[in-house]
Each structure stands twice: as structure tokens, then as C-alpha cells.
DRENTIVEX-469802 format. One record per residue (C-alpha): residue number from 0; x, y, z; chain. Coordinates in nm, 4 decimals. Layout:
// DRENTIVEX-469802
seq / xx / yy / zz / mol
NUM / X / Y / Z / A
...
This chain:
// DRENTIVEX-469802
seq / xx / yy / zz / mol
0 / -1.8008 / 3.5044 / -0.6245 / A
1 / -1.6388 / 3.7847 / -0.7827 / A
2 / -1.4382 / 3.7428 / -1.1376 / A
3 / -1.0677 / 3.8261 / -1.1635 / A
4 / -1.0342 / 4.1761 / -1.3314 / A
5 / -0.7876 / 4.2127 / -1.5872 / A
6 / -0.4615 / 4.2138 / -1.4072 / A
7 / -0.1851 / 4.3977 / -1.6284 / A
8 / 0.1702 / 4.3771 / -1.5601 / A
9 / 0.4228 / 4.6859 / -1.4784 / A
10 / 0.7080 / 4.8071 / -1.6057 / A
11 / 1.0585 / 4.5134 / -1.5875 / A
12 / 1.2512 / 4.7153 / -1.3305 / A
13 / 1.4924 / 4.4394 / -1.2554 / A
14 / 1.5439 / 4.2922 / -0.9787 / A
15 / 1.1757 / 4.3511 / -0.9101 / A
16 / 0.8286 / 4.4059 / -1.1081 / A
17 / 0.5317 / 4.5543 / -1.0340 / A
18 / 0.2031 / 4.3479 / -1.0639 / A
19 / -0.1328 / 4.5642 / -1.0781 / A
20 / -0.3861 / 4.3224 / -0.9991 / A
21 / -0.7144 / 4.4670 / -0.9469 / A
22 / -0.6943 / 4.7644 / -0.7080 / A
23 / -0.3532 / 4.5965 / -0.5911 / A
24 / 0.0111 / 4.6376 / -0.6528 / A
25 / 0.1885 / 4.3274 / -0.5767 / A
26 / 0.5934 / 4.3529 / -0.6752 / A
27 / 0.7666 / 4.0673 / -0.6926 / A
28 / 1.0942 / 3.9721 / -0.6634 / A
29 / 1.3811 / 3.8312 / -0.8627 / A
30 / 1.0951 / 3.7660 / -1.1706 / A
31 / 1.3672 / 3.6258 / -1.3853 / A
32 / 1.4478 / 3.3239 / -1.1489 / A
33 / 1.4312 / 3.0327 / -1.3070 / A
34 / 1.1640 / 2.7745 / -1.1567 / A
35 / 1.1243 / 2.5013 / -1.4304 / A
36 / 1.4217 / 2.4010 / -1.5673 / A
37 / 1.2675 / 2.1417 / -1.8385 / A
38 / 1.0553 / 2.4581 / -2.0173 / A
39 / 1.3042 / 2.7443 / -1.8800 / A
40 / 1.0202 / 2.8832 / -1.6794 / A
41 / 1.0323 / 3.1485 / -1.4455 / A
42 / 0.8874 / 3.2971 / -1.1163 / A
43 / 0.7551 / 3.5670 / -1.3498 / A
44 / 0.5624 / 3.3030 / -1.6266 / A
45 / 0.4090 / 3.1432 / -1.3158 / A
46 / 0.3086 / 3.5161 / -1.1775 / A
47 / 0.1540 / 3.5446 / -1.5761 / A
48 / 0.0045 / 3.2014 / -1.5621 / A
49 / -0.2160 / 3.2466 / -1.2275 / A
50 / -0.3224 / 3.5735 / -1.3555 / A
51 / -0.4555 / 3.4256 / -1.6804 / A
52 / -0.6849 / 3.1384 / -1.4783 / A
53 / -0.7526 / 3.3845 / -1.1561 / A
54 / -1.0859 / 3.3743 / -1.1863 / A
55 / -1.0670 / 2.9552 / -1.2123 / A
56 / -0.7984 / 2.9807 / -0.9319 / A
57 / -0.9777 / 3.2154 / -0.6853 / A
58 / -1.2983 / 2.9580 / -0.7401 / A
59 / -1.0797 / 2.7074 / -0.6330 / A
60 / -0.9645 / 2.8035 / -0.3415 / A
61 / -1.2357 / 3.1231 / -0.2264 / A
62 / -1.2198 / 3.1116 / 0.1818 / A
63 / -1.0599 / 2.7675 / 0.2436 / A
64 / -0.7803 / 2.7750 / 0.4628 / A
65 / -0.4737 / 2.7278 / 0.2134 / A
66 / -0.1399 / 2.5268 / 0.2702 / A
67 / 0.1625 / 2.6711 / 0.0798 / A
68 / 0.4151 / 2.4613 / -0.1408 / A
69 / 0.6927 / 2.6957 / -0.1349 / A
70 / 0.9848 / 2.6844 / -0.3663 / A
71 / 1.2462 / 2.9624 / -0.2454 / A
72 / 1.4882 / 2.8574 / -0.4885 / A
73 / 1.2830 / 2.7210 / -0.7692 / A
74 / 1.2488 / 2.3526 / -0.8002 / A
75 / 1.5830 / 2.2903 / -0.8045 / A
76 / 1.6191 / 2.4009 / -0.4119 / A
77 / 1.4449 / 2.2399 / -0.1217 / A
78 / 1.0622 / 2.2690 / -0.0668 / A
79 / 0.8562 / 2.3890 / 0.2202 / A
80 / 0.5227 / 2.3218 / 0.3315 / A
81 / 0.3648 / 2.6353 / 0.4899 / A
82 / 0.0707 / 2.6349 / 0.6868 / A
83 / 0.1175 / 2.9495 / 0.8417 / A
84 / 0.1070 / 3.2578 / 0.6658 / A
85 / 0.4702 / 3.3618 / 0.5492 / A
86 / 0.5760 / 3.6947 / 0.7305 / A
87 / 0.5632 / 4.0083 / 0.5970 / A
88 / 0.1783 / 4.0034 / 0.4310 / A
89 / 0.0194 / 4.2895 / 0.3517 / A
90 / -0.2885 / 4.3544 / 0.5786 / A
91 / -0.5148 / 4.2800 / 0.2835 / A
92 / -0.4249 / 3.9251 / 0.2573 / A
93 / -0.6674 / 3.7296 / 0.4590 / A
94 / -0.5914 / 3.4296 / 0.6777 / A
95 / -0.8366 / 3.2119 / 0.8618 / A
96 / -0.7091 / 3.0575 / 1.2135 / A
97 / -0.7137 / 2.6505 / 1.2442 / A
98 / -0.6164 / 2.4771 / 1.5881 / A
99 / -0.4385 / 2.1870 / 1.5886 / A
100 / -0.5349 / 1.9571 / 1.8758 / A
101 / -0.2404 / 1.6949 / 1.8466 / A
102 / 0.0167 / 2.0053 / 1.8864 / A
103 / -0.2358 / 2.2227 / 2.1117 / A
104 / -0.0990 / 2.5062 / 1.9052 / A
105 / -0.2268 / 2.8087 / 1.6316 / A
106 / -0.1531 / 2.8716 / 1.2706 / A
107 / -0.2757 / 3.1554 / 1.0515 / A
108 / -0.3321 / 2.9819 / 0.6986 / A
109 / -0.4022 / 3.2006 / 0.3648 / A
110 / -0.7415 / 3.2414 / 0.2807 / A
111 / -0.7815 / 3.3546 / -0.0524 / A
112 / -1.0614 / 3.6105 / -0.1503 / A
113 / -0.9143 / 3.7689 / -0.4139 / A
114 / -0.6642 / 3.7345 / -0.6890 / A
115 / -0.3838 / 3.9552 / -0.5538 / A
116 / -0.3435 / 3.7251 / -0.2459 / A
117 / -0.2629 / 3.4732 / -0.4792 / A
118 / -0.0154 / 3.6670 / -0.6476 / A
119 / 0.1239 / 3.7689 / -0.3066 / A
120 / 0.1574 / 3.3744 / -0.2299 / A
121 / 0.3595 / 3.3816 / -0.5537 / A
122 / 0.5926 / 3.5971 / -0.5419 / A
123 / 0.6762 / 3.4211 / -0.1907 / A
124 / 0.7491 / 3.1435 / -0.4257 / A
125 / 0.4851 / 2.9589 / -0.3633 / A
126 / 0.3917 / 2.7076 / -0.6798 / A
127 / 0.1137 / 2.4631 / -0.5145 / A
128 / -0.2134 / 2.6134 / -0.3495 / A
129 / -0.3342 / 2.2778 / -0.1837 / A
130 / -0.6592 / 2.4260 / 0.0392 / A
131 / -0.8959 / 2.2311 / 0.3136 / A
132 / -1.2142 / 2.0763 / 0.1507 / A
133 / -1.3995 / 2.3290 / 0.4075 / A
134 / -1.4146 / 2.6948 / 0.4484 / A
135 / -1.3291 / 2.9735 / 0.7113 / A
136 / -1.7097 / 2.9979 / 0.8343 / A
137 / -1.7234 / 2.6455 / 0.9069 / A
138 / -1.4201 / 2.5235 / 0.9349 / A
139 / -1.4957 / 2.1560 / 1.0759 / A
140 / -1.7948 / 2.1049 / 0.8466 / A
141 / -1.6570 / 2.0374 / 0.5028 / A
142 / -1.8418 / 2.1628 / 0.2184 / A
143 / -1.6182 / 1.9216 / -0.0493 / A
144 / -1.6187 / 1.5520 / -0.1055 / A
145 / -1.2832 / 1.4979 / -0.2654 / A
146 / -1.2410 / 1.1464 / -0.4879 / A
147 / -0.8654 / 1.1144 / -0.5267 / A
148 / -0.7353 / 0.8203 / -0.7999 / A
149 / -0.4141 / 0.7458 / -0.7445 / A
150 / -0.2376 / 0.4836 / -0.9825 / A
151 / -0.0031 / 0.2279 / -0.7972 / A
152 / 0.3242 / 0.1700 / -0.9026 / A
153 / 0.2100 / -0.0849 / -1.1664 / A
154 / -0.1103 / 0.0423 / -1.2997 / A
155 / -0.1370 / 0.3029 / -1.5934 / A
156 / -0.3043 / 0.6223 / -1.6653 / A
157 / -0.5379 / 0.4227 / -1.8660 / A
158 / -0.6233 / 0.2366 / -1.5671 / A
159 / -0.7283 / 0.5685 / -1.4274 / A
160 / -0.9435 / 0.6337 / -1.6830 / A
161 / -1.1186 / 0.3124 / -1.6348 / A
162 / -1.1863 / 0.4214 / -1.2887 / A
163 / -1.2955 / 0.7285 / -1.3400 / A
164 / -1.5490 / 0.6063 / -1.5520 / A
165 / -1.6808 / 0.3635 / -1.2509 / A
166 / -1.6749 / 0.6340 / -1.0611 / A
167 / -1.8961 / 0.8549 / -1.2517 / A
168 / -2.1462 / 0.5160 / -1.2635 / A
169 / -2.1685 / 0.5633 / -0.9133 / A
170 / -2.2249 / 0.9300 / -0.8989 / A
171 / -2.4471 / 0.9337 / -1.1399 / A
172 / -2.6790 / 0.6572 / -0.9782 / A
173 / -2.6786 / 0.8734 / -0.6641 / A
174 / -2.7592 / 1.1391 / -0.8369 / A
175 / -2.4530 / 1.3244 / -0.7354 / A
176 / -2.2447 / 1.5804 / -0.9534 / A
177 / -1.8567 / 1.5248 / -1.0251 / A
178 / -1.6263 / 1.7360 / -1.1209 / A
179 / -1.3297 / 1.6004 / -1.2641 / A
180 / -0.9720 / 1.7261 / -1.2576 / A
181 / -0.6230 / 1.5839 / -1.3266 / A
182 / -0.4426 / 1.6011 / -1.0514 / A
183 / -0.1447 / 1.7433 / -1.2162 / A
184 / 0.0665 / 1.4252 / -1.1916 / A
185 / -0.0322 / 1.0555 / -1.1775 / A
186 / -0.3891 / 1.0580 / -1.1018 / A
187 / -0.7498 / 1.2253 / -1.1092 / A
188 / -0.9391 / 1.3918 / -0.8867 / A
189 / -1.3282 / 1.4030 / -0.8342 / A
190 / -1.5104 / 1.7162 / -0.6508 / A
191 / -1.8397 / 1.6849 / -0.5380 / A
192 / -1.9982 / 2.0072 / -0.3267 / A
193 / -2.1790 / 1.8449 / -0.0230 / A
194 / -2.3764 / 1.9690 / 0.2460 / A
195 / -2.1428 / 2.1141 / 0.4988 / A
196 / -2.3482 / 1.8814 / 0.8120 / A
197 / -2.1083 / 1.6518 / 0.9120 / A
198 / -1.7165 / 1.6812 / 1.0260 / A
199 / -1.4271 / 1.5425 / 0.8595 / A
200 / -1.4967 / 1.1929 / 1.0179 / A
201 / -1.8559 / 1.1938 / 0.8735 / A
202 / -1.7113 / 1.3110 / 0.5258 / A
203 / -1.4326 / 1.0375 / 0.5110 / A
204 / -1.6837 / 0.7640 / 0.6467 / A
205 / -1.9109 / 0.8699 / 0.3501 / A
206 / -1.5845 / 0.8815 / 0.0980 / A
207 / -1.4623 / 0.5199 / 0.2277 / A
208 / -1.7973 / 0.3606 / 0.1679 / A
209 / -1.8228 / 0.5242 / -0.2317 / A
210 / -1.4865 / 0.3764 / -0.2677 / A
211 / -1.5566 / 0.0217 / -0.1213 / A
212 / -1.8661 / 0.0772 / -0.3869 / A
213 / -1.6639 / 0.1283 / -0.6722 / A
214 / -1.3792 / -0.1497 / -0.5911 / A
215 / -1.7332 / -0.3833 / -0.5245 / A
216 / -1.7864 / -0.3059 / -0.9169 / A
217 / -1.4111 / -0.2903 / -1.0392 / A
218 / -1.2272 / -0.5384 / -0.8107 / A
219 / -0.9508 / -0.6214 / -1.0575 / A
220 / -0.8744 / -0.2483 / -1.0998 / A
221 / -0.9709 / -0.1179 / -0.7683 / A
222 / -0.8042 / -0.1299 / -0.4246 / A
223 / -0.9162 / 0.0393 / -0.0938 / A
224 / -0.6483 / -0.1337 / 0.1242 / A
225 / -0.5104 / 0.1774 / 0.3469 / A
226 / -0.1559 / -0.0001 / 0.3758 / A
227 / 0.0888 / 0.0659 / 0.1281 / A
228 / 0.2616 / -0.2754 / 0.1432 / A
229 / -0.0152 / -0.4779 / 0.1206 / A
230 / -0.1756 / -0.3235 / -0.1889 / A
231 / -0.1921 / -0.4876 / -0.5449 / A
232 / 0.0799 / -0.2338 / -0.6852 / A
233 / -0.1322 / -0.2658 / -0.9686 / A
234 / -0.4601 / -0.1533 / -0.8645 / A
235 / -0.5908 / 0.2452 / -0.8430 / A
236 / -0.6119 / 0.3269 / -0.4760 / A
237 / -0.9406 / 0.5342 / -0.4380 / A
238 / -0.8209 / 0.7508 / -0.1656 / A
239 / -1.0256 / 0.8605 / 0.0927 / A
240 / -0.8360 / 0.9666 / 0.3481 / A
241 / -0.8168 / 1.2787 / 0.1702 / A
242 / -1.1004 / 1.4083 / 0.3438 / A
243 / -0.9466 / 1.3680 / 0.6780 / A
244 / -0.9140 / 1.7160 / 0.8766 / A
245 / -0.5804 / 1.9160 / 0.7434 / A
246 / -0.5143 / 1.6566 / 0.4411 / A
247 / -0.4962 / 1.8890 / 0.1419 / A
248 / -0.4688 / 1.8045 / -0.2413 / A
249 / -0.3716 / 2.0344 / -0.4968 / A
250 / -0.6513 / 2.2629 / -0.6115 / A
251 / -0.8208 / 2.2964 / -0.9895 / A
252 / -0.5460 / 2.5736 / -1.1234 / A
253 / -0.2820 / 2.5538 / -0.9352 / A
254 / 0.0564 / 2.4432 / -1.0907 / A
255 / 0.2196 / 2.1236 / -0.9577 / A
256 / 0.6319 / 2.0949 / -0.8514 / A
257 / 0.7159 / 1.9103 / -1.1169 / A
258 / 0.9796 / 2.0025 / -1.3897 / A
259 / 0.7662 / 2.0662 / -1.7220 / A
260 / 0.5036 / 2.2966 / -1.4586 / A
261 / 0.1934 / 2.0780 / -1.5237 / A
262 / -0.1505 / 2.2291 / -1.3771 / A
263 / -0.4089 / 2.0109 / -1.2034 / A
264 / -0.6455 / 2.1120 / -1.4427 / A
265 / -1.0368 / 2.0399 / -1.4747 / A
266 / -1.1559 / 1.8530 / -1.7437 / A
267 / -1.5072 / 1.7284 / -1.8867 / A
268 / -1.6167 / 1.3381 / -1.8564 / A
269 / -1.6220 / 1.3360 / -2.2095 / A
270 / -1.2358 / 1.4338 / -2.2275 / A
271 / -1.1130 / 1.1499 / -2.0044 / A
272 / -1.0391 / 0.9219 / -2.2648 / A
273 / -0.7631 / 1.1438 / -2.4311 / A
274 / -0.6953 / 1.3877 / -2.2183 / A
275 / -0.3105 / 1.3510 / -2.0710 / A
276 / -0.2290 / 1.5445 / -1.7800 / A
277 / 0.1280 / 1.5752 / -1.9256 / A
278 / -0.0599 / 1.8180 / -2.2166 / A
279 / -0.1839 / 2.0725 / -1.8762 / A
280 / 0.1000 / 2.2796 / -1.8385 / A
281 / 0.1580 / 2.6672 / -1.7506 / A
282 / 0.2126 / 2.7364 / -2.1541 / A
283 / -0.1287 / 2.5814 / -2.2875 / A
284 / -0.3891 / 2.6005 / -1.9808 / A
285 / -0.4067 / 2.9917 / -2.0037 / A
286 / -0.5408 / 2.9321 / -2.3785 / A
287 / -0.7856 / 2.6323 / -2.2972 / A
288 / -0.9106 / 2.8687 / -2.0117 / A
289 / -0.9428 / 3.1388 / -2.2418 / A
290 / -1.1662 / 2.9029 / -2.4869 / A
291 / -1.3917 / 2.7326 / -2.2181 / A
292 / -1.3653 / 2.8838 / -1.9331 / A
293 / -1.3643 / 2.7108 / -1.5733 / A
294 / -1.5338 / 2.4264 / -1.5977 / A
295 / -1.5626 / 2.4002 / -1.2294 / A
296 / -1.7783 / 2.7886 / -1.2197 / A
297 / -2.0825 / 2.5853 / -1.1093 / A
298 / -2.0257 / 2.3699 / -0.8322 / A
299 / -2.1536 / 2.5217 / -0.6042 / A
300 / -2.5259 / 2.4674 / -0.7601 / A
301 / -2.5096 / 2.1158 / -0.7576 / A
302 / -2.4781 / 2.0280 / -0.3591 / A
303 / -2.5137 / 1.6408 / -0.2458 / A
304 / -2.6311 / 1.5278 / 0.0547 / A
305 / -2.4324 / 1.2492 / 0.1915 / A
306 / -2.7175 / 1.0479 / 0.3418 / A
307 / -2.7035 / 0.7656 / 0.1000 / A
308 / -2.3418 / 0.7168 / 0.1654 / A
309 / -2.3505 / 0.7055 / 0.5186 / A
310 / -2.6429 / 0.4562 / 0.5105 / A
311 / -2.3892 / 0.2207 / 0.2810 / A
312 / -2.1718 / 0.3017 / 0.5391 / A
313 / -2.3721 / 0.1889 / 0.8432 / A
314 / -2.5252 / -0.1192 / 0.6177 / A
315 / -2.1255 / -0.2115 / 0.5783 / A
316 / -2.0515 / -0.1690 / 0.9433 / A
317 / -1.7924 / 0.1167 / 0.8611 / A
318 / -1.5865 / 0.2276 / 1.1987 / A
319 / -1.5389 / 0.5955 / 1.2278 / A
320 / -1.1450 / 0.5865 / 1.2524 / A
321 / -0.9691 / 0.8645 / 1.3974 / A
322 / -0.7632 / 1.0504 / 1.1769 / A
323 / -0.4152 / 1.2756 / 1.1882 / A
324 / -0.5190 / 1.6409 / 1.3165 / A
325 / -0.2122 / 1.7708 / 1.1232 / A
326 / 0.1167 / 1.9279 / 1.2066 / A
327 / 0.0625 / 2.3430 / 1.2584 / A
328 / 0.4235 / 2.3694 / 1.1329 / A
């Protein structure tokens, strides 16, 4: 995995600005825009921002194909979900081709590789990176077992936390290794590199039967009821549907659509307790990264094989559901 190079900025030549990032020029567009009203944020701070984590950000997201959360006009104007690459790419900017059996049709999806791509995806307004939990060579076989947290409408962050700490129980008696992130908003996210063996159904059968695990040792906290309505509004939903082909979640780095520009943003088990996603934000992640680094660097030396969970799985007479294939729009 190569690390970001210093990327230095050009010369303000309004309405445009020149990004040197590595051995690319990028120039973006309109840099003064405004994209966060609450901190007066603009296109060009979140340019600044993904260069200062690109080497966290590039980790991230290295060779998965990438979905697009596009903001043309800044948060204030309507949002688009992009699969397919936006038009007018340089020819360095790689993509990775994913068919979509429900609409027996194509799309060309980023596929990041290096930092200027990301900066290209920026200054085509693009805010969220949210990438597959697989990558281009294998793009069926996930290599990522994603743990999503996600509070109901009742339940707290500090529910969350409880959770999270469950969770790591679990891992830790499997003698798997998590890697915990906020998600930027409500919840928390748990990575785990895996084995890439088995296809999204496999992955999500092996998710669903963790979660059961953990709502087994929480159940007053915990729910893994799919259906929205008949959930305990109170409970954490351990999601794992989000290992279902073409469901995406917003990778460690990138900045989230909300008005003060919060940043999913890995943390250590240790920081649970306090940390508050609301304190991730495009002004004070560049410095944390600067102190410690990405604390997701290693992942990929510390790869699980699912066989325990599909055993629970089978021992709990799981079914292997079929799952949405995604929209190629």
C-alpha cells in the first residue's frame, strides 16, 4: 500500500485552484462554495481535509469498488448517489466494472488507488466515499466483515457503547480482530479483514449469527429483528445486512453529509467510553491523524476465518436469504 505524498496546494486563481497531488494536478472548481453551513466550510476545506488523512483514506477504500455521495450544490442542494463513474475522468482514475443481475445492466464504479482519484471525486463534489466490503480482483468474495451499530430511535450513544463493548467480548473469544470506527453519525462500526472464501451470502450468514450472539448476551440492549416496525425502538440494531452485495457504509475517513462535516473516524477500544462522534469533524481529525496516525494501517495482518461463525450459523439453523443485488443507477 503506498503512503500519500505530501500533496501541496496551487496558487487561488478564482473560480478554480490547482491541486498538486503526487505526480497529479487535479483543479477544482468553484473552491469557495460553501458546503457546511453550521462551520462555513467549503468545497476547498474538504479538498484540504482528504489530503491531510490520504494516506488513512486511500487505506480505506484501496481497490474496492466506490459509491459516490455527491453534493453539487453543497448540502444545502439535493444529493446524488453515484455508482457510476461521473463523466469527464481523467484516464488515470481507475474504475472497476460490477454487474447488476436484478437490472441485467453495467456500471463503472471508482476504484481508488491513489490519492488524486480521491481528490478528483471531490472536486465532483463528492463528500461520502461509501466502498463494497470486497475488492476489484474478487469482486464477489468479500475480504471485510462489517459490524454496523445502529441506535434506534430511543436508545443513546451510551447504549452504543455498551454494545460495542459486547461486541469486542465476542471478537475477542473468537480470536478475531476489530477495528472500531464511528460511523460519523449515530452509530459505530466494527471492521474485521476475513478470508475472501465465501460470497456476500456466506459473509452476511456469518455476520447474522455474531449478531444473534451478541443480542444472546445483551438482550435488553440488543435487537436483530430485520423489520423496522417491529423493533424495540430502544434497542441497538446490530446490522448485518450490511454485508449484502452492493450495500455500502461510509468508509474510515471519509466525511459524512451532515451540517457540522463530522468524519467516520477510527478510534481505539480504549476510547469508546468518551469518545463522541460529534468531536470527529473536518477541523480536528487532520490533527488527531497527524498525532496517531491511522489506526486502521494494519488490518490487513490480522485476517479471520469465518468458520466458527458459520458453524453457529448452521448449529442455529440460519437460512441463507437472498439479498437486494443493487440498483446500477
Amino acid at each position: 500500500m503506498p503512503s500519500a505524498a505530501a500533496a501541496s496546494l496551487g496558487a487561488m486563481a478564482s473560480p478554480s485552484v490547482e491541486i498538486e497531488v503526487e505526480n497529479r494536478v487535479v483543479r477544482v472548481s468553484n473552491p469557495d462554495r460553501v458546503y457546511f453551513p453550521e462551520i462555513g466550510a467549503t468545497k476547498l476545506d474538504l479538498v484540504e481535509y482528504y489530503l491531510a488523512v490520504g494516506e488513512g483514506i486511500v487505506n480505506a477504500l484501496w481497490e474496492r469498488p466506490c459509491m459516490l455521495h455527491r453534493f453539487p450544490k453543497g448540502l444545502e442542494g439535493d444529493k446524488v448517489h453515484q455508482k457510476r463513474l461521473p463523466a469527464g475522468a481523467p484516464d488515470w482514475v481507475e474504475t472497476v466494472q460490477l454487474f447488476f443481475p436484478r437490472w441485467k445492466r453495467t456500471a463503472d464504479e471508482l476504484c481508488v488507488t491513489e490519492l488524486a482519484s480521491v481528490i478528483w471525486a471531490v472536486q465532483m463534489s463528492t463528500v461520502e466515499f461509501h466502498p463494497w466490503n470486497s475488492r476489484r480482483g474478487a469482486t464477489e468474495m468479500p475480504d471485510e466483515w462489517r459490524i454496523d451499530l445502529d441506535p434506534g430511535p430511543a436508545s443513546s450513544y451510551d447504549d452504543i457503547r455498551r454494545v460495542a463493548h459486547v461486541a469486542h467480548e465476542v471478537l475477542d473469544e473468537l480470536g478475531a480482530v476489530g477495528y472500531p470506527k464511528t460511523s460519523g453519525s449515530k452509530g459505530l462500526h466494527v471492521y474485521v479483514r476475513v478470508k475472501p472464501e465465501h460470497d456476500h451470502k456466506g459473509v452476511r450468514r456469518a455476520a447474522l449469527a455474531f449478531a444473534r450472539e451478541v443480542e444472546r448476551r445483551a438482550p435488553d440492549l440488543v435487537t436483530t429483528t430485520w423489520w423496522k416496525k417491529d423493533r424495540d425502538p430502544a434497542a441497538v440494531f446490530v446490522d448485518y445486512n450490511q454485508n449484502a452485495r452492493d450495500h455500502t457504509i461510509a468508509a474510515a475517513y471519509s466525511v459524512r453529509g451532515l451540517p457540522d462535516a463530522r468524519v467516520s473516524t477510527p478510534v481505539r477500544w480504549d476510547e469508546i467510553d468518551d469518545a463522541d462522534p460529534r468531536d470527529f469533524t473536518i477541523r480536528t481529525v487532520p490533527k488527531r491523524f497527524a498525532e496517531i496516525g491511522d489506526l486502521h494501517h494494519d488490518i490487513d495482518d490480522h485476517v479471520f476465518d469465518l468458520a466458527p461463525l458459520l458453524e453457529w450459523a448452521d448449529r442455529d439453523d440460519l437460512p441463507v436469504d437472498d439479498d437486494d443485488d443493487g440498483d446500477a443507477g
